[in-house]
C-alpha positions in Angstrom: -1.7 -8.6 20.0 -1.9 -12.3 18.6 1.5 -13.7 16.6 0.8 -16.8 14.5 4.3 -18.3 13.2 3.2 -19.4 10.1 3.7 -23.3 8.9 2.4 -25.4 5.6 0.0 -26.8 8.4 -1.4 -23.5 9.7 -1.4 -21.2 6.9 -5.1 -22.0 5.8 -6.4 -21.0 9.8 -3.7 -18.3 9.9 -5.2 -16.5 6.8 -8.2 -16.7 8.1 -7.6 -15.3 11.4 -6.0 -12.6 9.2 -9.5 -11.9 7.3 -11.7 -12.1 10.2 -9.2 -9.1 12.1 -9.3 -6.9 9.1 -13.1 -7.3 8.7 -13.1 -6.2 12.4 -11.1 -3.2 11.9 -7.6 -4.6 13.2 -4.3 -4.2 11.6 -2.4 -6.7 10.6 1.6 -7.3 9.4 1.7 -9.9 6.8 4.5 -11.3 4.2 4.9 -9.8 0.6 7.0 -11.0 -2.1 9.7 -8.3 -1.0 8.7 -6.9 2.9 6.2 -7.2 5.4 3.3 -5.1 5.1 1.6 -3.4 7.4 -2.6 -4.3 7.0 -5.8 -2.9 6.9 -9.0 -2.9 5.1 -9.0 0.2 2.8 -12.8 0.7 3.2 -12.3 1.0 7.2 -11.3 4.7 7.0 -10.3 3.9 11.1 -8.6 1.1 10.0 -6.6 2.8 7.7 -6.1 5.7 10.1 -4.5 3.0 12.6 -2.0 2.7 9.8 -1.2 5.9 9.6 -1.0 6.7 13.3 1.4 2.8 13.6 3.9 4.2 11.0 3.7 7.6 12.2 3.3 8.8 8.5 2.0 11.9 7.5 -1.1 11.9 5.5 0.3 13.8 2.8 1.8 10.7 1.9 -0.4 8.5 0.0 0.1 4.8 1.1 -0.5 1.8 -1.7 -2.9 -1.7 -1.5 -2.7 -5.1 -1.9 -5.0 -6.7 -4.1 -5.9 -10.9 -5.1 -6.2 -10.4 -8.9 -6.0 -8.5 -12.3 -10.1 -8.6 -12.1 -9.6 -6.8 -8.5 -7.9 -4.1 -10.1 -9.9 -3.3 -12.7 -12.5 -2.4 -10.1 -11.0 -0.1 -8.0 -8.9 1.5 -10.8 -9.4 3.0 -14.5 -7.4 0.5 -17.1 -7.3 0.0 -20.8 -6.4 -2.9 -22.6 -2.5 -1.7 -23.2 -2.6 -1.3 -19.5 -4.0 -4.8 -18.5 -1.6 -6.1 -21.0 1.4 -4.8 -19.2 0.0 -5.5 -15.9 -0.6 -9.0 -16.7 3.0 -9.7 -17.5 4.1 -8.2 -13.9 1.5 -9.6 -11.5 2.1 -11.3 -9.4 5.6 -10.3 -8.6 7.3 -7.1 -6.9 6.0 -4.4 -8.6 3.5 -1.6 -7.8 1.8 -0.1 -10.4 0.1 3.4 -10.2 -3.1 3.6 -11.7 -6.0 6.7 -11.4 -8.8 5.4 -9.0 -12.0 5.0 -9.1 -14.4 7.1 -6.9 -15.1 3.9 -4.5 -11.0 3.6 -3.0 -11.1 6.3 0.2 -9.4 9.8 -0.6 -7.2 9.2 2.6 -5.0 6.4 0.8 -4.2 8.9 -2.0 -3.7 11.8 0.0 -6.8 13.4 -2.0 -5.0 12.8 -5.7 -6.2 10.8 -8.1 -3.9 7.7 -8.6 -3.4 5.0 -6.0 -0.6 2.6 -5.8 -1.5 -1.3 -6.5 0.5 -4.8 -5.7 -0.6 -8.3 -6.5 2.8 -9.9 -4.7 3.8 -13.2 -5.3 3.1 -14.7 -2.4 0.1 -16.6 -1.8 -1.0 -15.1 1.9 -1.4 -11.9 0.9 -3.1 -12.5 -1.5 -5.3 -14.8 0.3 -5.9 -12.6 3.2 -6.7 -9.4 0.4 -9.4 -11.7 -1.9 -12.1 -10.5 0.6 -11.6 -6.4 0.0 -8.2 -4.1 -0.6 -5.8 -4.4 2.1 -3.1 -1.4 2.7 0.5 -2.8 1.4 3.0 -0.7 3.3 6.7 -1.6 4.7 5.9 -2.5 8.7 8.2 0.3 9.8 8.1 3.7 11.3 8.0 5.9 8.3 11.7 7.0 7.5 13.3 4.3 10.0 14.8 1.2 9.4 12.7 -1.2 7.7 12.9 -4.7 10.1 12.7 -7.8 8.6 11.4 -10.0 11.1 8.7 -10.0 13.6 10.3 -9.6 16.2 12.1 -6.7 14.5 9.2 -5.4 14.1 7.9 -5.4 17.4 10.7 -3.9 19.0 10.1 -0.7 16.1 6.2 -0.2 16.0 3.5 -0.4 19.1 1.1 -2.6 20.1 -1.4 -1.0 18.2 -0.6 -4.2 15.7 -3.7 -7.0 16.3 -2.0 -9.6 14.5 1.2 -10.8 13.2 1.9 -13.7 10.5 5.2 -14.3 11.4 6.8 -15.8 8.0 10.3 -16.0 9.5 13.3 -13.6 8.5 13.5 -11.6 5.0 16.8 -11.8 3.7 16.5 -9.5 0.9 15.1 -5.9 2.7 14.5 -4.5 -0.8 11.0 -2.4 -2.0 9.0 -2.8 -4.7 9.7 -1.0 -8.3 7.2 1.5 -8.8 5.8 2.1 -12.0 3.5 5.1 -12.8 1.1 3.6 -15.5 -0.8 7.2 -15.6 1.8 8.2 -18.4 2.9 6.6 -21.7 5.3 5.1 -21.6 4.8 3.7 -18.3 7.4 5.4 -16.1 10.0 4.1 -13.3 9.1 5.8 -10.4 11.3 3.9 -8.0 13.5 0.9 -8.9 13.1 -2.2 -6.5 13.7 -6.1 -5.9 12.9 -6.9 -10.0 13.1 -4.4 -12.8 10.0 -5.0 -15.4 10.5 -6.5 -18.8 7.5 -4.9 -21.0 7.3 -6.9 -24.0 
């Protein structure tokens, strides 16, 4: 395992250490706008496994990604132009919207259904480190524990299955993402989190 404490000076080298793990097949945890996430590259079906088997998650429990841009989206997931509108005035920022896929996102990240969970954070790592491919975008915890919000936190809570950590320094603010199922019309509050949306 390899922790990088991030700094204005390193971040460039950092995110790319980040890319070249993921395209390798490692994990990652990484900053958000809200938590860490836990990393992977969602066409690595291993990798992704890793993620399950780090969290100790079931896979019955579909886990969301991280993506750079709206274009990104648009090609893993079925949108409209009511959709994109919305979308557009809450990316980036600490939502995740739930879209339907499209046939090329892996069944395992849905738990075989048909809508997969989306992010573009506000924060300019991730969405670095994701420009390449998807990367998994789930809280770097043991599923139903304590959520950490540092590295070392999270050390002490999940293995050394990890390859790399960007350590961004303490979270203050623990709090989730709001979840919004976009599937539906009106777009509904699945979970409520850091920022509630403001659809105008």
């Amino acid at each position: 395992m390899k922790i990088i404490k991030i700094s204005p000076d390193n971040k460039e080298s950092a995110v790319k250490s980040a890319i070249n793990t993921l395209k390798n097949g490692g994990t990652i945890i990484y900053p958000t706008d809200t938590l860490y996430g836990l990393g992977a590259n969602v066409f690595n079906q291993d990798a992704v496994k890793k993620v399950f088997k780090i969290k100790k998650r079931s896979f019955n429990k579909p886990i969301s990604i991280c993506v750079s841009n709206i274009d990104d989206i648009k090609k893993i997931a079925y949108t409209s132009e009511i959709i994109e509108k919305k979308i557009n005035q809450l990316f980036p920022g600490p939502f995740t919207v739930i879209l339907k896929k499209k046939n090329n996102i892996p069944s395992i990240l849905t738990s075989g259904g048909e809508n997969i969970g989306i992010r573009i954070p506000d924060n300019d790592i991730c969405r670095c480190i994701s420009k390449d491919f998807p990367i998994t975008t789930t809280s770097a915890n043991i599923s139903g524990e304590k959520i950490p919000n540092s590295a070392e936190g999270i050390l002490e809570q999940l293995d050394d299955e990890i390859d790399l950590i960007l350590d961004a320094g303490v979270y203050k603010n623990k709090i989730h993402s709001t979840v919004i199922d976009m599937t539906v019309f009106p777009p509904k509050i699945l979970r409520s989190g850091a920022v509630m949306p403001d659809f105008k």
